[in-house]
C-alpha positions in Angstrom: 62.1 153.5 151.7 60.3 150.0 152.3 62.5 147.0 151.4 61.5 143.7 150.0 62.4 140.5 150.1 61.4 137.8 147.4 61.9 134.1 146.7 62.7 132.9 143.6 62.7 129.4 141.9 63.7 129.1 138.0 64.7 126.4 135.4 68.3 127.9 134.7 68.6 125.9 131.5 68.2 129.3 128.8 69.8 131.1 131.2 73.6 132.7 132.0 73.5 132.5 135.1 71.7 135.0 137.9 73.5 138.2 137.7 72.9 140.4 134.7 75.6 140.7 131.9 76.2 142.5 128.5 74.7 140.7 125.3 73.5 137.4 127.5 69.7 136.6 128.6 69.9 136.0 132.9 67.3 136.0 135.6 67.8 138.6 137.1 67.2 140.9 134.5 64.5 138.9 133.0 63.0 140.1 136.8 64.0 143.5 137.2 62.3 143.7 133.9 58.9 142.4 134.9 59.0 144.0 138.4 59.8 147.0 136.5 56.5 147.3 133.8 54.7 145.8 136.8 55.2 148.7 139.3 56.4 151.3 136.5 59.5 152.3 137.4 63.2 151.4 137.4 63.7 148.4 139.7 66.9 147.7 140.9 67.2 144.0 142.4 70.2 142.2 144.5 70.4 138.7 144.9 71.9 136.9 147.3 74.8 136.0 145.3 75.3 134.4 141.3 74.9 131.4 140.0 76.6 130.2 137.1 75.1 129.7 133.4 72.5 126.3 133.7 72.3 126.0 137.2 68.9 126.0 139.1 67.0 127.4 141.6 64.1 126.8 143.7 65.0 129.4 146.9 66.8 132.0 145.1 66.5 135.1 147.1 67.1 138.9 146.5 65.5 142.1 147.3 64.5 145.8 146.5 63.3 148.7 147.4 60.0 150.6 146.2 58.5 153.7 148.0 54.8 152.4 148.6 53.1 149.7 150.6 53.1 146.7 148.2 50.0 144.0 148.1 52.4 141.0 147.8 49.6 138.7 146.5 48.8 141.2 143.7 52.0 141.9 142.8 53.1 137.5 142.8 49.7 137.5 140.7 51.2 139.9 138.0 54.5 138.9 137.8 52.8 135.1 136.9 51.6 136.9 133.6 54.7 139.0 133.0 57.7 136.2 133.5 58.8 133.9 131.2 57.7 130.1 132.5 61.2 129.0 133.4 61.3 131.7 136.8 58.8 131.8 139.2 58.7 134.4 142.2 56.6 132.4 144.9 57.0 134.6 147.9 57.5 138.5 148.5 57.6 139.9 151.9 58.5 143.5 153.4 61.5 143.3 155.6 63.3 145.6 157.6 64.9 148.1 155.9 68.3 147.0 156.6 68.0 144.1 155.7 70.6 142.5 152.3 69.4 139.0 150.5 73.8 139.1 150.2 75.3 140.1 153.6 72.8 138.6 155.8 72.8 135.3 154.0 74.2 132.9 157.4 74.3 129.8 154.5 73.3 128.2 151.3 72.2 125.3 150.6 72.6 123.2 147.3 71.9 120.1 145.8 73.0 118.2 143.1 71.0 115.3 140.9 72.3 112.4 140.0 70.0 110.1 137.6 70.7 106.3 137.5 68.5 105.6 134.6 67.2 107.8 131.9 64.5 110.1 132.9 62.8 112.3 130.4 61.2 114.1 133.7 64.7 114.9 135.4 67.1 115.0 132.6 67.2 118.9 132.4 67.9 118.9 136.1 70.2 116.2 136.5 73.2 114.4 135.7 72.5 110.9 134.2 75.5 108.3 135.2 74.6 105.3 133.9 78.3 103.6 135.5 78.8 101.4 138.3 79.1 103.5 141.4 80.7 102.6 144.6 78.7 104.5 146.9 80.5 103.7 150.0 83.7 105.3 148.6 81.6 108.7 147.6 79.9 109.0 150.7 83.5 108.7 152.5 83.9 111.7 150.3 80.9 113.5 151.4 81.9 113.3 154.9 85.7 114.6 154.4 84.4 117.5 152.9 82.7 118.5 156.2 84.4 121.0 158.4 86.3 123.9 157.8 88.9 123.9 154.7 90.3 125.4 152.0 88.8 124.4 148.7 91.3 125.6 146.3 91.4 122.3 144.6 87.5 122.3 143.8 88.0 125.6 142.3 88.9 127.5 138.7 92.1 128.0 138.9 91.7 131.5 137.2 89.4 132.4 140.3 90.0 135.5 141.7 88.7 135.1 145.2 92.1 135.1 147.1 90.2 133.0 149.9 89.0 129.8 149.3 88.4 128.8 152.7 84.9 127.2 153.8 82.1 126.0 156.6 80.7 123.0 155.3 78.1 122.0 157.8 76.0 119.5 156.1 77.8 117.3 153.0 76.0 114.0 152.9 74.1 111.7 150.0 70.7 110.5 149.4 69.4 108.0 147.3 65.5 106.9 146.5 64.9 104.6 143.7 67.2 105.7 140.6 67.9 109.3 142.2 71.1 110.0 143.4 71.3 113.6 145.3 74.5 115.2 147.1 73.3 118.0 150.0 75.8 121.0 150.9 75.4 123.7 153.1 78.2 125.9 153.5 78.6 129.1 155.3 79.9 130.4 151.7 81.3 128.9 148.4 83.8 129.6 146.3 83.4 129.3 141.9 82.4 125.8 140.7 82.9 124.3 144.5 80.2 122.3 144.4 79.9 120.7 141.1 84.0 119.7 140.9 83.4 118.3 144.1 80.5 116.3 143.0 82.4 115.5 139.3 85.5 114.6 141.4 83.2 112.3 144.0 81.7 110.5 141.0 85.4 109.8 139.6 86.5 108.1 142.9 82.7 106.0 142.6 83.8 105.0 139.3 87.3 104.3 140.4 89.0 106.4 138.2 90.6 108.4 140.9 91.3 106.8 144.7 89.5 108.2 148.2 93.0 109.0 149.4 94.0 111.3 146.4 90.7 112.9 147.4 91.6 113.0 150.6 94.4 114.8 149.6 92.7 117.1 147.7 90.9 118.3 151.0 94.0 118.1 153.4 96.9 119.5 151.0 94.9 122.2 148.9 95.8 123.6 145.5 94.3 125.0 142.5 96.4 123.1 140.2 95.0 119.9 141.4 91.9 121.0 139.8 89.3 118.9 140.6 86.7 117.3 137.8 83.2 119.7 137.1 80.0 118.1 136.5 77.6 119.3 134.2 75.9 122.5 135.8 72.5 121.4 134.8 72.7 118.9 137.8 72.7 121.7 140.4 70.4 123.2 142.3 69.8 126.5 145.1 67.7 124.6 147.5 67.3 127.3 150.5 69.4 130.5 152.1 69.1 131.1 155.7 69.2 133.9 157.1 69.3 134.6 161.1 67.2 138.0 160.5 65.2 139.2 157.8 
């Protein structure tokens, strides 16, 4: 059966997260829904993994499978008339057939807003820190989180993945005008990684907690060091790569 492949971008603001759940409004659904009355039949969507309740998207991917030849620009037309206007599918492509938007994904890549002003435009999609910030200390941050470790102390401490151990390839900062973004790319994540290490990075830039106990944090792991969360509403799915598709 042919197999698709779609992109996704949303607002995750009314939204619990990606992956479908009992008595909660999520993305998914709201597009397995519309692909559903679209092509009318039962559509079964994967996604390349969750995120969590507020959190955006603009490359979310996922696929499914549907037993005819598909016009992508007709169907991307419909779906524009059938979606609510927080989610967006801007890209649908047949792929091989054993292709999986999960268990082909080689990494993600996130980022997380920082406004240093108010900003009616980005406040949905950001976090607004009005504080003094010592950048220098937060981007010494950025770079110790690069390599291979165990994040067990930028992660619930209820979470149930037994394996907290990551490739971070890119963890760096950018900064134009009042915008403050953290990039990430990481062969996988673990629950909340990236926002408690943005919360806890923010901390040692308002020097509340010290680069070394950070430090710490990344060389002498543990889940009841439990580092700070920022707001979900800051983060965003840039992009997954994928070395096939």
């Amino acid at each position: 059966m042919p197999r698709y492949k779609i992109s996704i971008e949303f607002d995750g603001t009314r939204y619990s997260g990606w992956q479908k759940q009992p008595n909660s409004n999520t993305v998914e659904e709201e597009i397995e829904s519309a692909l559903s009355r679209i092509l009318t039949q039962p559509i079964d969507v994967i996604g390349q993994g969750r995120t969590d309740s507020g959190v955006h998207a603009e490359g979310q991917v996922a696929h499914f499978d549907y037993p005819d030849e598909l016009d992508a620009d007709s169907v991307l037309y419909a779906l524009l008339g059938v979606l609510p206007h927080d989610i967006a599918v801007w890209d649908l492509q047949q792929v091989s057939d054993d292709f999986h938007a999960r268990f082909d994904a080689a990494t993600r890549c996130y980022r997380y807003q920082i406004i240093r002003r108010p900003s009616p435009l980005l406040r949905s999609v950001s976090e607004m820190v009005l504080d003094e910030l010592d950048l220098d200390a937060m981007r010494h941050c950025a770079q110790k989180v690069k390599g291979i470790h165990n994040f067990d102390s930028f992660t619930k401490p209820d979470n149930e993945n037994p394996d907290s151990v990551c490739e971070v390839m890119l963890s760096s900062y950018t900064e134009e005008d009042y915008l403050l973004s953290y990039h990430i790319e990481a062969n996988r994540f673990v629950r909340h990684m990236v926002r408690r290490l943005v919360g806890t990075m923010v901390e040692v830039g308002k020097g509340k907690r010290s680069v070394k106990e950070f430090d710490g944090m990344i060389d002498k792991p543990s889940k009841q060091k439990n580092g700070h969360g920022a707001a979900a509403q800051g983060l965003i799915l840039e992009k997954v790569k994928y070395e096939k598709s």
